[in-house]
N, C-alpha and C positions, 0 to 999 in steps of 0.2 A: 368375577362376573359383574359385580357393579361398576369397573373400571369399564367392561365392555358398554353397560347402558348409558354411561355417560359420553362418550364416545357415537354412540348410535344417535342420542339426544343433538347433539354439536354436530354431527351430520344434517338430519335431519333438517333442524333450523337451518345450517348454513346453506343450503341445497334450495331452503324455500327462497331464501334473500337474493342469492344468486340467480333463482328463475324472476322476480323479481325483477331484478337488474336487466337482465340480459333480454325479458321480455319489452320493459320500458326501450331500450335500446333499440331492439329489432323491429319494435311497429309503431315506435313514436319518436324518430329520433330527434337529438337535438339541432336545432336549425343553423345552418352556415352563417347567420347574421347574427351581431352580439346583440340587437336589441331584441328580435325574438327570443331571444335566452329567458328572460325575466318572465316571459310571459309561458315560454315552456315548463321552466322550473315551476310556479305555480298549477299547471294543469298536472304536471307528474304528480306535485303536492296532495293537491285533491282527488286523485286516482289512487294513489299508493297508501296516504294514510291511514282511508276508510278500508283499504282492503288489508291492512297491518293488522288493525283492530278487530277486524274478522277472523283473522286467523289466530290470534289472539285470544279473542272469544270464545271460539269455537277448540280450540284446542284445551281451556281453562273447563268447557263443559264436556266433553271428551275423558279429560285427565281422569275423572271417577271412573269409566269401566277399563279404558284403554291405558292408562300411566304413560308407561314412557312416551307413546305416541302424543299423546295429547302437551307433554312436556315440549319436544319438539315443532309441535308446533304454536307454543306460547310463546317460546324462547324466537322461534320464524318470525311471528309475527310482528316481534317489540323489534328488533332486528331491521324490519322492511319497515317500519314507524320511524326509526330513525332515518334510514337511506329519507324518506321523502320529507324530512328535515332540515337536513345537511344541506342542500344548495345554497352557496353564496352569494346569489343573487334571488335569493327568498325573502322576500318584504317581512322583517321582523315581527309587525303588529300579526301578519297571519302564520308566523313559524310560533308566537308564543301561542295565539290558542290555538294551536293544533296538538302543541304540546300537553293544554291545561285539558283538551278535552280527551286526549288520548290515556292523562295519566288519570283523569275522573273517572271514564270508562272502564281502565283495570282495576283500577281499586275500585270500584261498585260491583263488577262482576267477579273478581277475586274474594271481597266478603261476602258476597254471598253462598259461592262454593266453597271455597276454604273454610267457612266457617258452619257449613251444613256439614263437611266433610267431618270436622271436628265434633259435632254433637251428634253423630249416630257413629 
């Protein structure tokens, strides 16, 4: 049975990542000109990471009544935080804080649940 939740888990995530993608895709594609690339990469940037950290969040404050669901979608979230990382043509000075504030944000809201988790 736990082979099964973890399984349900790695679904789940992968399914959010994938809507993700596939929505980035469908209604903001990327442009035919290689100089709009850089400046699309950045807007997917700041669409996709703040909603990573959302799901993130939100499935971190979840995880207390719901578990496995809320796992899935912690594991979706960090997942969709990296896709809007990844671009090659993402100006490094704003892929590192995206990064610093992305991993500030879990770890703030990780201690705070996980660790109220642990004292009651």
């Amino acid at each position: 049975m736990r082979f099964l939740r973890v399984i349900y888990v790695m679904g789940v995530a992968a399914l959010i990542i994938a809507l993700v993608i596939v929505g980035i895709q469908a209604f903001y594609p990327e442009p035919s000109s290689w100089q709009g690339s850089a400046v699309h990469a950045r807007n997917v940037f700041f669409i996709v990471l703040p909603l990573g950290m959302v799901f993130a969040v939100v499935g971190t404050f979840i995880q207390r009544r719901t578990g496995i669901f809320g796992a899935g979608l912690i594991l979706g979230g960090m997942g969709t935080m990296v896709y809007a990382i990844v671009p090659y043509n993402l100006d490094n000075i704003l892929r590192f804080a995206g990064i610093a504030v992305a991993l500030a944000v879990l770890i703030f809201v990780g201690n705070r649940i996980f660790l109220s988790l642990r004292k009651s």
